[in-house]
C-alpha positions as CSV (number, residue, x, y, z in Angstrom):
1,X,-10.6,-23.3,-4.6
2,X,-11.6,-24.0,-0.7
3,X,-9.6,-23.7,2.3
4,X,-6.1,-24.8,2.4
5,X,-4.5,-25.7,5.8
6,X,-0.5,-25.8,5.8
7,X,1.5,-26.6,8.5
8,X,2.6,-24.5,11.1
9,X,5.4,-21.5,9.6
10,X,8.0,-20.7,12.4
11,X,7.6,-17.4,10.4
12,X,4.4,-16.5,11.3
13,X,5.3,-14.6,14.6
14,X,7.6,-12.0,12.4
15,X,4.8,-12.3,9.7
16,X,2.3,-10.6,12.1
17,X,5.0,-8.1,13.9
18,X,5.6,-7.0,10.0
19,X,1.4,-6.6,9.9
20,X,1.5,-4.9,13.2
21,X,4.3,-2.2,12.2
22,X,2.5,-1.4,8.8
23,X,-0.9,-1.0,10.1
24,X,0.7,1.3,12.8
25,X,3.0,3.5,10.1
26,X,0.2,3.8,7.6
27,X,-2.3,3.5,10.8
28,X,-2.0,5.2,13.7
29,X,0.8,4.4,15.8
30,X,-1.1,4.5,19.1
31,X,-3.0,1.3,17.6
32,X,-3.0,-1.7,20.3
33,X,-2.1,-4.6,17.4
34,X,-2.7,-8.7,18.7
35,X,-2.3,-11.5,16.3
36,X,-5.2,-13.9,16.3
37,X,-6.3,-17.0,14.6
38,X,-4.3,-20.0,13.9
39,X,-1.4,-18.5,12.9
40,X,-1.0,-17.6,16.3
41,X,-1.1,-20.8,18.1
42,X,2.1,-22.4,17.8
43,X,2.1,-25.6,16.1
44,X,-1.3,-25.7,14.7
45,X,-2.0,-25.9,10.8
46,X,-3.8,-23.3,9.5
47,X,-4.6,-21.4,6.2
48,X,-1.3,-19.5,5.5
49,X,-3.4,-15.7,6.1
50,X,-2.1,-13.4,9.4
51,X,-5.1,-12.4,11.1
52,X,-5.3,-9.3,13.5
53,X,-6.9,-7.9,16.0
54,X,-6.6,-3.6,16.0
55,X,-7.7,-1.5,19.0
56,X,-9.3,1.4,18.3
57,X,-10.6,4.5,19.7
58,X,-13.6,4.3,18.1
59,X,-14.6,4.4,13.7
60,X,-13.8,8.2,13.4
61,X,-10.1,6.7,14.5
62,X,-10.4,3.7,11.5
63,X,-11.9,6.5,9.2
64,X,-8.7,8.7,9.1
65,X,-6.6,6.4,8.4
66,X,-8.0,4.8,5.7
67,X,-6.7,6.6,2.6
68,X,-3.6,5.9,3.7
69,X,-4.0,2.2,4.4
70,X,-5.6,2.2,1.2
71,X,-2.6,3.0,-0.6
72,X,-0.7,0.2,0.5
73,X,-3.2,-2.0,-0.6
74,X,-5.4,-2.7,2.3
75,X,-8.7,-2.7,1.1
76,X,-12.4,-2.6,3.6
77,X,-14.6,-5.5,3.1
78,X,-16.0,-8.7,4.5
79,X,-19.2,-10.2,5.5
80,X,-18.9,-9.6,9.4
81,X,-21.4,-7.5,10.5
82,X,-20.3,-6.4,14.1
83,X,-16.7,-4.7,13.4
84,X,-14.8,-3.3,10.4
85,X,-12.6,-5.7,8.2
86,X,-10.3,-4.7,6.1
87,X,-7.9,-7.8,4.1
88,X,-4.9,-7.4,2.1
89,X,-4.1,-9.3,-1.2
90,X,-0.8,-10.3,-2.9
91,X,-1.2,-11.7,-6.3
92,X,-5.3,-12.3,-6.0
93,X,-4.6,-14.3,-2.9
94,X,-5.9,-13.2,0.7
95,X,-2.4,-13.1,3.1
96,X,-3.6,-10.6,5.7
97,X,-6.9,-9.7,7.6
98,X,-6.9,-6.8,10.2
99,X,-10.2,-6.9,12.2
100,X,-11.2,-3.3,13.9
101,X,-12.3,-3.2,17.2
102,X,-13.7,-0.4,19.5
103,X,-12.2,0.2,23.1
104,X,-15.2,-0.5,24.5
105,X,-16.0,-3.8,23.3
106,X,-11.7,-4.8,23.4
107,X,-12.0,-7.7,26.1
108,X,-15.0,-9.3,24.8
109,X,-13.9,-9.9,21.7
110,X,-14.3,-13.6,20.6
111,X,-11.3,-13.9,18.5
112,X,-9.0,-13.2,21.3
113,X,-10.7,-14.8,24.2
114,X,-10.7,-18.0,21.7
115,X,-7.2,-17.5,20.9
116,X,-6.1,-17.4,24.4
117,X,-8.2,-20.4,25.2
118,X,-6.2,-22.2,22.7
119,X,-2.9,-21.7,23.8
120,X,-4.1,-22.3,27.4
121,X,-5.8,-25.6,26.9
122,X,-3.9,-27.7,24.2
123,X,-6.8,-30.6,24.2
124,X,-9.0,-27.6,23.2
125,X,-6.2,-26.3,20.8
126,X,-6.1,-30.4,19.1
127,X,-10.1,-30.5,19.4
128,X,-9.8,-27.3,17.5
129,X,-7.1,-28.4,14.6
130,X,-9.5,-31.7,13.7
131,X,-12.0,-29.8,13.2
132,X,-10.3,-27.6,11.1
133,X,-9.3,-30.8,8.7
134,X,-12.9,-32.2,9.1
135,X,-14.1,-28.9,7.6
136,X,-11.7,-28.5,5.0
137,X,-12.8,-32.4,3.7
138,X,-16.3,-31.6,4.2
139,X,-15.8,-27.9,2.0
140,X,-14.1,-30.3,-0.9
141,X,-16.4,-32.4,-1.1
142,X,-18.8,-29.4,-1.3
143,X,-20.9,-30.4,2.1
144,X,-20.2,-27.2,3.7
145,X,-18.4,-24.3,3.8
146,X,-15.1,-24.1,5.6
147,X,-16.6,-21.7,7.9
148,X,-20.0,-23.6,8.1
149,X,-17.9,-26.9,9.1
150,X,-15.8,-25.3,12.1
151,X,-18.8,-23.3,13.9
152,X,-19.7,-25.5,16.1
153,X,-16.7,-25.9,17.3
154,X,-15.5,-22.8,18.1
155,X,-18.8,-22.1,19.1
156,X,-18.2,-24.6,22.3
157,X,-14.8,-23.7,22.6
158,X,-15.7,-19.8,22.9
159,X,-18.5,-20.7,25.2
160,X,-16.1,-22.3,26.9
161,X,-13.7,-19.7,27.3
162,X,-16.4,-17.0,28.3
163,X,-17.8,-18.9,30.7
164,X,-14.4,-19.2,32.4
165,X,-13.9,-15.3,32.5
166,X,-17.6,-15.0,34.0
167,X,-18.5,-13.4,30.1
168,X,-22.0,-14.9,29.3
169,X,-22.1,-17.4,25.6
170,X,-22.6,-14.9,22.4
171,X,-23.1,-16.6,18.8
172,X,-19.8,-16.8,17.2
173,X,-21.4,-16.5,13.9
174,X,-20.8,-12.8,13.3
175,X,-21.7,-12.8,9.0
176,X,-24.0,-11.4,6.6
């Protein structure tokens, strides 16, 4: 099955602060937690998964915590290639995605630079959501990926928003 977009869940907001609280109990609870993605822009449709953004002091800080995390059914694994991922499943399906971030890398870190672009600049934010539904048409109709479809999208709209901070462009494609 491909992506599914839903409308926007009024929810979502507690959703992450649930996220945030568990990855700090079974985490550590000095973690700096930020919801990202398109849950996190009010009023955009998005695929029902809480995506996070976790501060850390460096992997050694990650790697502690892991059994623990573990346990309550996070579990490591993804294709990006520049930070740790770890996702969470209920039933087989994907609800939660924590990405790992080192302090020294925090404020360049595309997903929230792109996330506060979006809820700064609402043409960007509706350029964004068609694109979105583009790519979700294009994925069932096998095309393209979901992912593939929305690149270049976000790749203009993160160039975008670093350029604005004085941050030069990076690829957005971060995967293996």
């Amino acid at each position: 099955m491909g992506a599914v977009l839903v409308p926007y869940d009024p929810a979502w907001p507690d959703a992450f602060r649930r996220v945030a609280a568990e990855l700090r109990t079974q985490g550590n609870p000095n973690w700096i937690v930020e919801h990202i993605g398109s849950t996190s822009i009010p009023g955009m449709s998005a695929k029902p998964i809480i995506d996070v953004a976790v501060l850390i002091a460096d992997e050694e800080d990650l790697d502690r915590h892991l059994p623990a995390l573990d346990t309550v059914g996070w579990r490591l694994g993804s294709g990006v290639r520049s930070h740790q991922v770890m996702v969470f499943e209920e039933d087989g399906v994907r609800t939660r995605i924590a990405h790992f971030f080192e302090a020294s890398g925090w404020d360049e870190v595309n997903q929230r630079i792109l996330r506060d672009w979006l809820l700064q600049n609402p043409e960007d934010a509706e350029l964004y959501e068609r694109a979105k539904h583009v790519a979700v048409d294009a994925s069932r109709m096998g095309e393209e990926s979901y992912n593939a479809g929305k690149t270049a999208v976000i790749q203009l709209l993160v160039d975008r928003a670093r350029a604005a901070r004085g941050l030069p462009a990076v690829s957005v494609y971060d995967k293996d």
